[in-house]
N, C-alpha and C positions, 0 to 999 in steps of 0.2 A: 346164824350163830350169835348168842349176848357176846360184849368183848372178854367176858371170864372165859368162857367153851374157846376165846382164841388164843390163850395166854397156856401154854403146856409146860409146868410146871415139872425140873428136872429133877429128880429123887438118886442123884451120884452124891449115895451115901457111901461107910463100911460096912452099914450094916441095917435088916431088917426094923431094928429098933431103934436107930438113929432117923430111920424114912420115917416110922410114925410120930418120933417126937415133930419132925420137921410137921407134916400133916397136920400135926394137934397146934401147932405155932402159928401155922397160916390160917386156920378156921376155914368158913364159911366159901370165904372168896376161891379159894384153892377150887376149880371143878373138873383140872385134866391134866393128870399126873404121868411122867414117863421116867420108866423101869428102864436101865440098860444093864449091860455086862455086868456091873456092878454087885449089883444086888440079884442079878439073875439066879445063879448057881447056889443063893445062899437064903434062899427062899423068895426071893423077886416075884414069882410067878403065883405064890400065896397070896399075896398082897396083893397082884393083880387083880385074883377072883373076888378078893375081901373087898376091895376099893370099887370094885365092879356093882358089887353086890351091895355096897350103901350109895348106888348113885352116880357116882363118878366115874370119867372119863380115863382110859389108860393105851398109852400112849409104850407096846413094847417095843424098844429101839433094840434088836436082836442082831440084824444089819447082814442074814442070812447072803453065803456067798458061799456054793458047792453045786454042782451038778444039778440039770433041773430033778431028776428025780427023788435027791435026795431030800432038796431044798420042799419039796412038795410033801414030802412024809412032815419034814417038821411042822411047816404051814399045818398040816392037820393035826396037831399034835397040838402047837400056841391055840387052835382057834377055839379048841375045848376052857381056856381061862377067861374068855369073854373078855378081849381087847378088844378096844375102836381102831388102832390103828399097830400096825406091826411094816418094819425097814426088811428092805431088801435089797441089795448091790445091783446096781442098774445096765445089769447085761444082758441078751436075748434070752438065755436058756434057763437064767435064775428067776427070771421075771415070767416067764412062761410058766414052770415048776411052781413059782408060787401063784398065782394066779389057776391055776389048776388046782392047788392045796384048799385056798380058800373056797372056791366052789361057788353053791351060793348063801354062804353064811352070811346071813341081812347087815352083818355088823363089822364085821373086820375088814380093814381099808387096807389096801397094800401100797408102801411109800417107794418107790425108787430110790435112791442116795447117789447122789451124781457125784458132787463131789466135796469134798469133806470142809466146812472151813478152817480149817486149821490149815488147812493148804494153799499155797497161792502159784502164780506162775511157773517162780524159781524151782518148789516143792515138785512140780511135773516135771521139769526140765533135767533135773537130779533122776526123776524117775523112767526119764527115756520115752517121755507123752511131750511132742514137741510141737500140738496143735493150741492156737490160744485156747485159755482157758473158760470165758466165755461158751465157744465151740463144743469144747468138750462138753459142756452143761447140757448145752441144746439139743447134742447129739444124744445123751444120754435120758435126757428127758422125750424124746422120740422114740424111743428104745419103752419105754415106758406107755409113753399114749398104744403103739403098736401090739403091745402084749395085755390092754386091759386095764395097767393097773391103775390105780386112781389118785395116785399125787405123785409129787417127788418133794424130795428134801433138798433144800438147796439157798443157798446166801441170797440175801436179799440183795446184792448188788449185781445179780442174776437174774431176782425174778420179775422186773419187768421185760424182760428179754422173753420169757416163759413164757409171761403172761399175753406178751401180742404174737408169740404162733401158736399159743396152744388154747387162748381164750380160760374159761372155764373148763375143759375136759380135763385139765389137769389141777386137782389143790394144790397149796406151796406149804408146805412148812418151811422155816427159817429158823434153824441155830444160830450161833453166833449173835445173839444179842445181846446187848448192853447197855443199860442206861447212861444217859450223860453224865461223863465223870468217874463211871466205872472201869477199873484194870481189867487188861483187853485177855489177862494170863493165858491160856495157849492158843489162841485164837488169832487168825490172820485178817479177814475178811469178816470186819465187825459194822454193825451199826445200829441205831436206839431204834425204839420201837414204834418211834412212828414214823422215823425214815423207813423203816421194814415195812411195815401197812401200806404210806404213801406209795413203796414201790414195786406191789401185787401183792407182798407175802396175805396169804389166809389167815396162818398162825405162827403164830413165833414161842419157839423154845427157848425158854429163861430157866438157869439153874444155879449157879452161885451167885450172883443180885441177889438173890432172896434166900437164899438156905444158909448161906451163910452172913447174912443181915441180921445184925443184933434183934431187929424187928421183924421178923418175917410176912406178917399179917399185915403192914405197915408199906413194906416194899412190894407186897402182892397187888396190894391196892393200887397204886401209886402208880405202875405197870397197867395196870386194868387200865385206870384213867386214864394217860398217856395214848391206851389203843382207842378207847371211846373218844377222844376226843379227834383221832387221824381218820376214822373212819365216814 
């Protein structure tokens, strides 16, 4: 991967025509863009095909969590927009379902979501998950090697924990990042981008740094370099 293919670029817009102005602001450097809830239901998945279809990388962050069968009809359902990568809750039977959904579609990667960062200890402890949190990562990232799928999502203060029992079998994406200096706003479990590379992440998901940077094409770069240079 160049460091643009590792830079996923977050599109939590209101609206269809807010993602593309944002896309037209970043240019060239922009190569791997990710659709969530957001813009999902409000054309999200147009955009997907469109973005697919001049080139670029798309990244649906759906975060499927129902029955595997159920979870399996959607999987086949996203894999008709020609996403690289689509989320899935990192449990036996959704992970199964999806990984069944996908088949052998040469192109769409199925992400596990271990655990969210916006979350931290305390956040479990409220939720009645009284294992550390780390634990839970690994655990759920095992749940993931076992069922096929081919990454997980997960904080970079995780993934070199991931990355020496799981090696390579498993990609990392990493939310939660932020350059130095930037407002951490609802995120727990933060760090820049080249702390995230130096410690396994693949790729790192970045989205208000840059969408909402007066410069967007400027902060895109900026991030690029930062990965190029930790690699």
């Amino acid at each position: 991967m160049t460091p643009n293919d590792r830079l996923i670029i977050a599109l939590d817009l209101p609206t269809v025509a807010d993602a593309q102005k944002a896309i037209d602001a970043i240019g060239p450097a922009g190569a791997f863009y990710k659709i969530g809830y957001q813009l999902m239901p409000i054309g999200g998945l147009d955009l997907a095909a469109r973005l697919s279809g001049e080139g670029k990388k798309v990244f649906l962050d759906f975060k499927f969590h129902d029955i595997g069968a159920t979870v399996e009809r959607g999987v086949k359902s996203v894999a008709a927009f020609g996403g690289d990568y689509l989320t899935v809750h990192a449990e036996p039977d959704v992970l199964k379902g999806a990984v069944q959904g996908r088949a052998d579609d040469p192109r769409l990667k199925i992400l596990a979501v271990t655990v969210l960062t916006s979350l931290d200890q305390t956040s479990l402890t409220k939720a009645g998950i009284n294992i550390p949190l780390e634990d839970l990562v690994l655990k759920r990232a095992e749940f993931a090697a076992e069922a096929g799928a081919d990454g997980v999502v997960a904080s970079a203060k995780e993934a070199a924990a991931i990355k020496a029992r799981f090696g390579d079998a498993l990609k990392i994406v990493t939310p939660g990042v932020r350059p130095a200096g930037s407002a951490m706003d609802d995120q727990k479990r933060v760090v820049t981008p080249a702390n995230a590379i130096a410690a396994g992440a693949d790729q790192l998901v970045v989205g208000r740094p840059i969408i909402a940077n007066d410069n967007p094409a400027k902060a895109t770069q900026s991030i690029i370099d930062e990965i190029a240079r930790a690699l």
